[in-house]
C-alpha positions as protocol buffer text, in pm:
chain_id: "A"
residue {
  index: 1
  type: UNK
  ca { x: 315 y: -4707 z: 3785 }
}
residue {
  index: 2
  type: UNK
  ca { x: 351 y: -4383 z: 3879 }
}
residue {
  index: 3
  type: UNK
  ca { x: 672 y: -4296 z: 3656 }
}
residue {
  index: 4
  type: UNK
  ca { x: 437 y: -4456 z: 3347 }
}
residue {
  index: 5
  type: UNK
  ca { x: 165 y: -4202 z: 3463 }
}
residue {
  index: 6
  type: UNK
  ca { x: 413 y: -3916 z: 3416 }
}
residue {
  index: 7
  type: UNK
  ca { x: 522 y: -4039 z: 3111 }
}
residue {
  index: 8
  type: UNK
  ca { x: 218 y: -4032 z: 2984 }
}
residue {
  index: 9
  type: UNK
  ca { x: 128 y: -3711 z: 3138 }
}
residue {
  index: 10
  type: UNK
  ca { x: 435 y: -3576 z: 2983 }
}
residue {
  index: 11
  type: UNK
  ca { x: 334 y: -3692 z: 2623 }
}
residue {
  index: 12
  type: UNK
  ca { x: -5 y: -3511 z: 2633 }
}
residue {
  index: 13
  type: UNK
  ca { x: 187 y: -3184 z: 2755 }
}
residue {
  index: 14
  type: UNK
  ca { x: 402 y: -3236 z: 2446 }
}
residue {
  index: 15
  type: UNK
  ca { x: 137 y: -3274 z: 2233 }
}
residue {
  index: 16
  type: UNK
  ca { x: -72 y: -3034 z: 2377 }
}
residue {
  index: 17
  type: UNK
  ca { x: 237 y: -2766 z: 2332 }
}
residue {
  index: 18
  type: UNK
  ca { x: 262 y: -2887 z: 1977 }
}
residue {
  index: 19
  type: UNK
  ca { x: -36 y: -2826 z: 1857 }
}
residue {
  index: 20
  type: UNK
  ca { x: -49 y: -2487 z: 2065 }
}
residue {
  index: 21
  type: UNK
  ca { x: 263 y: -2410 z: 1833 }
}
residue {
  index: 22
  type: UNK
  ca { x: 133 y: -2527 z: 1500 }
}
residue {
  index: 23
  type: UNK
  ca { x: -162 y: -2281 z: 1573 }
}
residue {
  index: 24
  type: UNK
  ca { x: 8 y: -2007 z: 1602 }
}
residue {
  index: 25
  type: UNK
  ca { x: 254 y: -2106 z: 1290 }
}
residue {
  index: 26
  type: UNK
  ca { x: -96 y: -2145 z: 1100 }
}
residue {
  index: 27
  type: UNK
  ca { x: -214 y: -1827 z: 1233 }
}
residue {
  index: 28
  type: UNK
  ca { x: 102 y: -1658 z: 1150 }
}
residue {
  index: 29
  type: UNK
  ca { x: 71 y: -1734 z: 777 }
}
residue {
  index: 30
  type: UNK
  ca { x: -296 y: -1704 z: 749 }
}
residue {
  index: 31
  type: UNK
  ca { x: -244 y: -1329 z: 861 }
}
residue {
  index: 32
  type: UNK
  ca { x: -140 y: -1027 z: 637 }
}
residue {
  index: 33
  type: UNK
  ca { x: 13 y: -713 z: 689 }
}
residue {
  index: 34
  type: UNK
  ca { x: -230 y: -389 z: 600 }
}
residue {
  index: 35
  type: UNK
  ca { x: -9 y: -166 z: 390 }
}
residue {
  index: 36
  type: UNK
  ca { x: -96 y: 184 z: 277 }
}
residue {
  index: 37
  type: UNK
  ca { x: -5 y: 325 z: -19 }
}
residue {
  index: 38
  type: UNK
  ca { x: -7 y: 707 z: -21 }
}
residue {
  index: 39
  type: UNK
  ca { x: 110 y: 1005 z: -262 }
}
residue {
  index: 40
  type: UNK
  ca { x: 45 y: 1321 z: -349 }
}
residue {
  index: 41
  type: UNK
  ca { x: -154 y: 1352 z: -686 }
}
residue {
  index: 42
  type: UNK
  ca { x: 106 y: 1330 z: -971 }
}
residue {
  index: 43
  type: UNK
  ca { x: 333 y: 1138 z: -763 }
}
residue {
  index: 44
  type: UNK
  ca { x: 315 y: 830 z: -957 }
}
residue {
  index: 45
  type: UNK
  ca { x: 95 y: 661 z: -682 }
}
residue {
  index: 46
  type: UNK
  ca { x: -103 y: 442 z: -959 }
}
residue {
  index: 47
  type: UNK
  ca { x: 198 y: 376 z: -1157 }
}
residue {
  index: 48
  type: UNK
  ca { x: 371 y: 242 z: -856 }
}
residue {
  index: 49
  type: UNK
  ca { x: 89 y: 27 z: -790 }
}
residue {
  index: 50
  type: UNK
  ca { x: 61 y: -119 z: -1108 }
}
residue {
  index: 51
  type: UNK
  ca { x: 429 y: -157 z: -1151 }
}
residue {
  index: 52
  type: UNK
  ca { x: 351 y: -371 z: -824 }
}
residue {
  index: 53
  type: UNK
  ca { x: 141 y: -634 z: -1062 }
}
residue {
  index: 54
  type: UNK
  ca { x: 362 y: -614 z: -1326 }
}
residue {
  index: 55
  type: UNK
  ca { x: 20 y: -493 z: -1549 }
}
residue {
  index: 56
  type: UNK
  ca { x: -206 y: -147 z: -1596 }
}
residue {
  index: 57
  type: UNK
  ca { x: -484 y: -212 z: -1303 }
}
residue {
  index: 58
  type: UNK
  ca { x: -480 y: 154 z: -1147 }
}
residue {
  index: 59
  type: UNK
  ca { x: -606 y: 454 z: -1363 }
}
residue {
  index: 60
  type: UNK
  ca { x: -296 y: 655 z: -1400 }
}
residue {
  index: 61
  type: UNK
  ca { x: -275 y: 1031 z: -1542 }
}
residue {
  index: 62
  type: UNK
  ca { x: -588 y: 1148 z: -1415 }
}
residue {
  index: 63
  type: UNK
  ca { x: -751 y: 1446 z: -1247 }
}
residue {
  index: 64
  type: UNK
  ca { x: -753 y: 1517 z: -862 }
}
residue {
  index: 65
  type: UNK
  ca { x: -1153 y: 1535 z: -839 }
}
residue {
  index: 66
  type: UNK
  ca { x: -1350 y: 1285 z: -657 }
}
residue {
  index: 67
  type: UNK
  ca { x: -1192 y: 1017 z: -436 }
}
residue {
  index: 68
  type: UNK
  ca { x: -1200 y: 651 z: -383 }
}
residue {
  index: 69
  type: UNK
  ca { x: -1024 y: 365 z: -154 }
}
residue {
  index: 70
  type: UNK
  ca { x: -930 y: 6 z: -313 }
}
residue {
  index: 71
  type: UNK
  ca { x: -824 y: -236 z: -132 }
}
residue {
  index: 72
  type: UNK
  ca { x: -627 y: -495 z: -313 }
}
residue {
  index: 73
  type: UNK
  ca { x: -631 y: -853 z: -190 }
}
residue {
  index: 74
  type: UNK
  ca { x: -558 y: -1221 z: -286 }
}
residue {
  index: 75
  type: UNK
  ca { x: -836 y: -1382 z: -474 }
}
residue {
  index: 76
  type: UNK
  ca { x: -820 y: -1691 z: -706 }
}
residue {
  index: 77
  type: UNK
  ca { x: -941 y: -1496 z: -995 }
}
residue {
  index: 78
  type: UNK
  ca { x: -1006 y: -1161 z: -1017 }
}
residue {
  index: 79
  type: UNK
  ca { x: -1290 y: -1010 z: -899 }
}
residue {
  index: 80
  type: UNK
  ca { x: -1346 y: -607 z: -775 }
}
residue {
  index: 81
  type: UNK
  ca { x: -1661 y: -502 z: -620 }
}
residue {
  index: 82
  type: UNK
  ca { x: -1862 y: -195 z: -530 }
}
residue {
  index: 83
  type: UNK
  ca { x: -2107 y: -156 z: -222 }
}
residue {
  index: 84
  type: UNK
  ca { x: -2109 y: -577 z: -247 }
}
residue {
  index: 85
  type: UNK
  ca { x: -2183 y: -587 z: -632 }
}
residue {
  index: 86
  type: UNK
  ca { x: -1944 y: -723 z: -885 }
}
residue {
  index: 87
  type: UNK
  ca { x: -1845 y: -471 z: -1157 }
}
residue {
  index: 88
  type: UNK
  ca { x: -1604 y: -505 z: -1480 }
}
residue {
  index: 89
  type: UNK
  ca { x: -1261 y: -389 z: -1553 }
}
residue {
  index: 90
  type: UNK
  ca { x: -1396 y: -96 z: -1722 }
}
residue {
  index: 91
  type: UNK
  ca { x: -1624 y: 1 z: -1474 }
}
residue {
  index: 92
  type: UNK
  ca { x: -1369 y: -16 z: -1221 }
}
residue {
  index: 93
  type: UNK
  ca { x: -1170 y: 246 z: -1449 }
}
residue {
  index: 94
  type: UNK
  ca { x: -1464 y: 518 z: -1440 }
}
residue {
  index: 95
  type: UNK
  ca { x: -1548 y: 489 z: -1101 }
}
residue {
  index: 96
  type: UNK
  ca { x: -1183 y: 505 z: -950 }
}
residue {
  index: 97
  type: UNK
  ca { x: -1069 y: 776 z: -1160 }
}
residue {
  index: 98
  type: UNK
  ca { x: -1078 y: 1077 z: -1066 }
}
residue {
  index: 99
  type: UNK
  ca { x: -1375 y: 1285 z: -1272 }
}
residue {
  index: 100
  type: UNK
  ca { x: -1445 y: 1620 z: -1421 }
}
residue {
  index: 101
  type: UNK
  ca { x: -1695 y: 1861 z: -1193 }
}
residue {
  index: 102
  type: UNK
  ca { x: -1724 y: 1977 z: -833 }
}
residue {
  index: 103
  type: UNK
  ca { x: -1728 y: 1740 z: -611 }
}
residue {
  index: 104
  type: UNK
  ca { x: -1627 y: 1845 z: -253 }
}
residue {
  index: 105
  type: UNK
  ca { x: -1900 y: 1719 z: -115 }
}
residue {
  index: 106
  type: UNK
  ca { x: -1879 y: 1370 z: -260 }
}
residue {
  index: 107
  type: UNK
  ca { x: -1913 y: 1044 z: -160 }
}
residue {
  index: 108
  type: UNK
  ca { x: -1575 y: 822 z: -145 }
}
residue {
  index: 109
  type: UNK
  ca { x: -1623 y: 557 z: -291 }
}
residue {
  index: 110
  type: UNK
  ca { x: -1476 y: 248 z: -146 }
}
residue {
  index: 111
  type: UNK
  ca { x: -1381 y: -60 z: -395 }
}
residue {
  index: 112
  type: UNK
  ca { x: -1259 y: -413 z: -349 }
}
residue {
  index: 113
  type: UNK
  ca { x: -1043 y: -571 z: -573 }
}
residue {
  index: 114
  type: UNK
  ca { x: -908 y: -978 z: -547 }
}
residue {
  index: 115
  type: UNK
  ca { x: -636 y: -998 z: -786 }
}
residue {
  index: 116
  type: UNK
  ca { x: -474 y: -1376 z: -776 }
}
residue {
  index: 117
  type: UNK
  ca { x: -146 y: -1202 z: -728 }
}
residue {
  index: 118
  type: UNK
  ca { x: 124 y: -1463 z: -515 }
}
residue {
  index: 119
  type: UNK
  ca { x: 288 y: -1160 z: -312 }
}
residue {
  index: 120
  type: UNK
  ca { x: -110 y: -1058 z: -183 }
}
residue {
  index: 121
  type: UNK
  ca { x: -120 y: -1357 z: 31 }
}
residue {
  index: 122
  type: UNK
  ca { x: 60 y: -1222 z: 279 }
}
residue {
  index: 123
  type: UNK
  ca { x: -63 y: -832 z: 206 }
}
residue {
  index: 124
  type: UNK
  ca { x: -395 y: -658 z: 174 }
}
residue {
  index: 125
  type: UNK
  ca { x: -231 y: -310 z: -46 }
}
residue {
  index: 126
  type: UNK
  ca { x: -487 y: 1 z: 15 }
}
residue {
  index: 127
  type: UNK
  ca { x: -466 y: 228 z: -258 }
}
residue {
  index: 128
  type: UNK
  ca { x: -571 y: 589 z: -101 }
}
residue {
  index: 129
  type: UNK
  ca { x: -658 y: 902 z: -262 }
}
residue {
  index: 130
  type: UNK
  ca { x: -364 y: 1118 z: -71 }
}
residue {
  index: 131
  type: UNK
  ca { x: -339 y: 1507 z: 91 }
}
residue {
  index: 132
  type: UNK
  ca { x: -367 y: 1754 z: -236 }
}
residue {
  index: 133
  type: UNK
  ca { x: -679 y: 1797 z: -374 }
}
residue {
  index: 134
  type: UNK
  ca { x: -827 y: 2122 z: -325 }
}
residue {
  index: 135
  type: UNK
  ca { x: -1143 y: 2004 z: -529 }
}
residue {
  index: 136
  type: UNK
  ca { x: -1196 y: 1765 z: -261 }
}
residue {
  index: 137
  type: UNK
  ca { x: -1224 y: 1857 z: 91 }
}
residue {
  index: 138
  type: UNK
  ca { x: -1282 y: 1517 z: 197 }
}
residue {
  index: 139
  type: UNK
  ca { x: -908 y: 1322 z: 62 }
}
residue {
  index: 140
  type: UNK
  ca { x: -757 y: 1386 z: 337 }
}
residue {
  index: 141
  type: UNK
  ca { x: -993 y: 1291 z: 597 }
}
residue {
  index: 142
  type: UNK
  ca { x: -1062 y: 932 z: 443 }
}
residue {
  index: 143
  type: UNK
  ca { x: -685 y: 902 z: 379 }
}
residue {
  index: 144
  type: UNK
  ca { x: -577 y: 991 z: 740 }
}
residue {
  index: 145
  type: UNK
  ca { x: -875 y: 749 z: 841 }
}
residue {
  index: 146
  type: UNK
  ca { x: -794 y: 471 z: 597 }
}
residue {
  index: 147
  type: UNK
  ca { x: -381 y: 474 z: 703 }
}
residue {
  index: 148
  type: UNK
  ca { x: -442 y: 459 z: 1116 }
}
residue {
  index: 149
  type: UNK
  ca { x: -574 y: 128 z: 1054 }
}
residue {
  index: 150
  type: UNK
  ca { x: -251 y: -4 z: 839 }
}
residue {
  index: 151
  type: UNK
  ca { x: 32 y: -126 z: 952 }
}
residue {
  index: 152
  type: UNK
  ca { x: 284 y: -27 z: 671 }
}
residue {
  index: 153
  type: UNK
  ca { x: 306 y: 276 z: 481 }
}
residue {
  index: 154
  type: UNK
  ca { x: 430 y: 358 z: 176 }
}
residue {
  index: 155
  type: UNK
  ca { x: 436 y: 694 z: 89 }
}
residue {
  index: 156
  type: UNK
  ca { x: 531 y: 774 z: -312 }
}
residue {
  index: 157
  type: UNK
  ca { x: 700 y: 1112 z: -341 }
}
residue {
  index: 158
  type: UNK
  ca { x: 795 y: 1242 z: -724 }
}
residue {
  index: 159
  type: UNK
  ca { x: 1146 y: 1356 z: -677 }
}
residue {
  index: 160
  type: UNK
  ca { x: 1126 y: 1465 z: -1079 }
}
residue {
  index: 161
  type: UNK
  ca { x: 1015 y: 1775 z: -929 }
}
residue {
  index: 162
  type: UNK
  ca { x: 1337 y: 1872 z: -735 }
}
residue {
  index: 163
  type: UNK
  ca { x: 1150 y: 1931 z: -391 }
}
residue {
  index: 164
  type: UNK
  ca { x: 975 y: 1710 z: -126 }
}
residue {
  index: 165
  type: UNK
  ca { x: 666 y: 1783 z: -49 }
}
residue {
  index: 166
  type: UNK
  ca { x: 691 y: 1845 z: 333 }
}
residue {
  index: 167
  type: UNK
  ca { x: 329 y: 1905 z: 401 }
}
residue {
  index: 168
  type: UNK
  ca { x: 216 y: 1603 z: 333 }
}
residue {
  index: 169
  type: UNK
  ca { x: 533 y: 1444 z: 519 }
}
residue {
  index: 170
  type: UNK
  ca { x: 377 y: 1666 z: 833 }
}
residue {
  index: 171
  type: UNK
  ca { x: 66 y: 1486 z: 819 }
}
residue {
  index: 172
  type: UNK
  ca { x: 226 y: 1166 z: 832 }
}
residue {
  index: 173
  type: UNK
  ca { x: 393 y: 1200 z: 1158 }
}
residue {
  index: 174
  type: UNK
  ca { x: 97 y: 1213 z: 1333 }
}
residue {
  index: 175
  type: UNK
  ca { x: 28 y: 873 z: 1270 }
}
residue {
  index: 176
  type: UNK
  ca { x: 246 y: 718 z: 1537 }
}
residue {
  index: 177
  type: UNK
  ca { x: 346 y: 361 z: 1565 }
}
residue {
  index: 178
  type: UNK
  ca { x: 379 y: 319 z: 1187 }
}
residue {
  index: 179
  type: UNK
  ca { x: 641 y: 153 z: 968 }
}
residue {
  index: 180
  type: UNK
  ca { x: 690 y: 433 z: 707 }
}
residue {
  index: 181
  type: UNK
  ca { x: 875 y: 333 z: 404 }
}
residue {
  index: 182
  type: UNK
  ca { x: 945 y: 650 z: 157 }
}
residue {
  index: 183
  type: UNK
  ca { x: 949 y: 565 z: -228 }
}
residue {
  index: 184
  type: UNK
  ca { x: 1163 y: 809 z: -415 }
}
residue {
  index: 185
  type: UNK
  ca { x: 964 y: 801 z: -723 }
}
residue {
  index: 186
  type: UNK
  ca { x: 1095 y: 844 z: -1124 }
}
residue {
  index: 187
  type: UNK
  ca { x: 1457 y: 825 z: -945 }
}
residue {
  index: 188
  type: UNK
  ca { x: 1539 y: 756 z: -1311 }
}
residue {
  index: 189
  type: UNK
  ca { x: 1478 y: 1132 z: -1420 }
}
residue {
  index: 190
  type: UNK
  ca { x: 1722 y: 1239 z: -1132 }
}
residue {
  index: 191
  type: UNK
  ca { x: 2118 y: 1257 z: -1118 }
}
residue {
  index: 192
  type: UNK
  ca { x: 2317 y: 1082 z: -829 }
}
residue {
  index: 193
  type: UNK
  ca { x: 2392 y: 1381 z: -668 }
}
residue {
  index: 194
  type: UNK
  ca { x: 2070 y: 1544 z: -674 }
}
residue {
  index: 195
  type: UNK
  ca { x: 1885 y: 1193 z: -532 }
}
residue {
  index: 196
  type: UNK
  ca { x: 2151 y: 1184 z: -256 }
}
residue {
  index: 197
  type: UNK
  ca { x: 2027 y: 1560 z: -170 }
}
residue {
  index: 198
  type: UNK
  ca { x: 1702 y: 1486 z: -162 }
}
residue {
  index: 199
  type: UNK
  ca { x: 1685 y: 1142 z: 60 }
}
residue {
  index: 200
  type: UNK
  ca { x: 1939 y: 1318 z: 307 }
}
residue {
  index: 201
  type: UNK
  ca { x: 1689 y: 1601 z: 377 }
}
residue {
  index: 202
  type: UNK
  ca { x: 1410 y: 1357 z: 406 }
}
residue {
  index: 203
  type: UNK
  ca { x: 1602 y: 1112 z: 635 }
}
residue {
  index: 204
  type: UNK
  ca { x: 1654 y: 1419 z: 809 }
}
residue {
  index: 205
  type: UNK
  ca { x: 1246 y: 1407 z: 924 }
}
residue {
  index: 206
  type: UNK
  ca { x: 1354 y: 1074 z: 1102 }
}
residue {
  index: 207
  type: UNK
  ca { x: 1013 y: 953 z: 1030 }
}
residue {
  index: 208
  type: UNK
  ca { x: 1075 y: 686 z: 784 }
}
residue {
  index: 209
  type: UNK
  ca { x: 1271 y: 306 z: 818 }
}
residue {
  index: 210
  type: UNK
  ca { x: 1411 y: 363 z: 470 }
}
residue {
  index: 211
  type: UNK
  ca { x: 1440 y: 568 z: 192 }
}
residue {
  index: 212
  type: UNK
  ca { x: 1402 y: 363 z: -118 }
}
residue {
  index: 213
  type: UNK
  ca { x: 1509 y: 486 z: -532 }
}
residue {
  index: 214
  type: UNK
  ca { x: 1233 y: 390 z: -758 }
}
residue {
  index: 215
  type: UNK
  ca { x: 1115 y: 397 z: -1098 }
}
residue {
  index: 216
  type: UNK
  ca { x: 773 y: 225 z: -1065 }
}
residue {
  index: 217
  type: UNK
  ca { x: 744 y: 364 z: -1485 }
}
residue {
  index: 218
  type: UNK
  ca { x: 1069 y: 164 z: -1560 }
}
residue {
  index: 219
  type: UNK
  ca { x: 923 y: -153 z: -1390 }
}
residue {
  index: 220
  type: UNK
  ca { x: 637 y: -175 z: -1552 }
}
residue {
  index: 221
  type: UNK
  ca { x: 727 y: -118 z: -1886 }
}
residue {
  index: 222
  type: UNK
  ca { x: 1035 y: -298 z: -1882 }
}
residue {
  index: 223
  type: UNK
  ca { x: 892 y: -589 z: -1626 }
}
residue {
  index: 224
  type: UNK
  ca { x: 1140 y: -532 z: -1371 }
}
residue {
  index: 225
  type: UNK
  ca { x: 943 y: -743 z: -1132 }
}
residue {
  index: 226
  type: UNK
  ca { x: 1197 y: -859 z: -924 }
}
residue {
  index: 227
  type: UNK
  ca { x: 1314 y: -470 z: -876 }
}
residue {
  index: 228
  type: UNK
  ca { x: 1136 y: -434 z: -562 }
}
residue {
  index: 229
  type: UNK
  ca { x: 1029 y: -781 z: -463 }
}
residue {
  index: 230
  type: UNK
  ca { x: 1236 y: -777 z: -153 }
}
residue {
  index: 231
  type: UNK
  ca { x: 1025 y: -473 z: 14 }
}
residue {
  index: 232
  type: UNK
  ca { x: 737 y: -672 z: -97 }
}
């Protein structure tokens, strides 16, 4: 009797464990990984993001004015919203982009954007306004903010220009604890030798896990998807 009662007792444990593990399997895929995308303005930050999707969701080519967060989820159709109300594709367009005036003193505008996109199951992508914009006080503040709260970074540098822009690299070693991917940008505009330069004086910061050529321009026109689906 007693060797049926710990057979029994045994079976419950089992089950008990069982479930306990298919919890935290469920839990495990029912949770996604907070990456930030950052860059400074020019950097091909939109481009990158919409090279992401594979389509033109991001204003791109536009001035460094006002500022605005998006955060980019899974949804089952698409869907982007403002303060809680639902707002068109062209809406979207003014209100992210960056407009004519002064507006240091500006609200930042937060927006909310479902896309049914298969990789943003396991990601929520913030889009964030970066470091350089010196008609806008408040960019860096809400980008800093908006990045502590991630858990992967991303941070878009335009290596077109021939020089990295250490500042902003500066700012991002204060946030500690972060997996820091750096996108070497329109890599396609660069020769070998000067792209080898450039990533050895950036992996010289020791700040980020890797150093990654990119042509988020090339993707998206040509619809090399699959380009940088691994890192996805």
């Amino acid at each position: 009797a007693l060797q049926v009662e710990n057979r029994k007792l045994n079976e419950i444990e089992n089950r008990a464990f069982n479930l306990l593990i298919d919890r935290v399997e469920l839990e495990k895929r029912s949770s996604r990984v907070e990456v930030g995308v950052i860059g400074s303005f020019s950097s091909g930050k939109s481009t990158f993001i919409n090279s992401l999707f594979g389509k033109s969701v991001c204003p791109m080519a536009v001035q460094p004015t006002t500022s605005s967060i998006t955060k980019f989820y899974y949804g089952h159709q698409e869907e982007i919203r403002v303060d809680g109300k639902e707002i068109s594709q062209k809406e979207y367009q003014n209100i992210s982009q960056h407009q004519k005036g002064d507006t240091k003193n500006s609200r930042t505008k937060y927006i909310e954007y479902a896309y049914p996109f298969e990789s943003f199951n396991s990601i929520v992508l913030y889009d964030t306004p970066g470091f350089n914009n010196s008609l806008n006080s408040n960019d860096t503040e809400v980008t800093m903010k908006t990045l502590e709260s991630v858990d992967v970074i991303f941070f878009i540098i335009d290596i077109s220009k021939g020089s990295v822009d250490m500042e902003s690299i500066k700012k991002i070693h204060a946030l500690k604890d972060k997996r820091v991917y750096c996108i070497l940008n329109k890599s396609d505009l660069k020769s070998p030798k000067a792209i080898e330069k450039i990533k050895k004086e950036i992996e010289s910061e020791k700040l980020f896990l890797e150093v990654i050529e990119y042509s988020a321009i090339k993707v998206l026109k040509e619809g090399e998807k699959e380009y940088f689906k691994e890192y996805i």
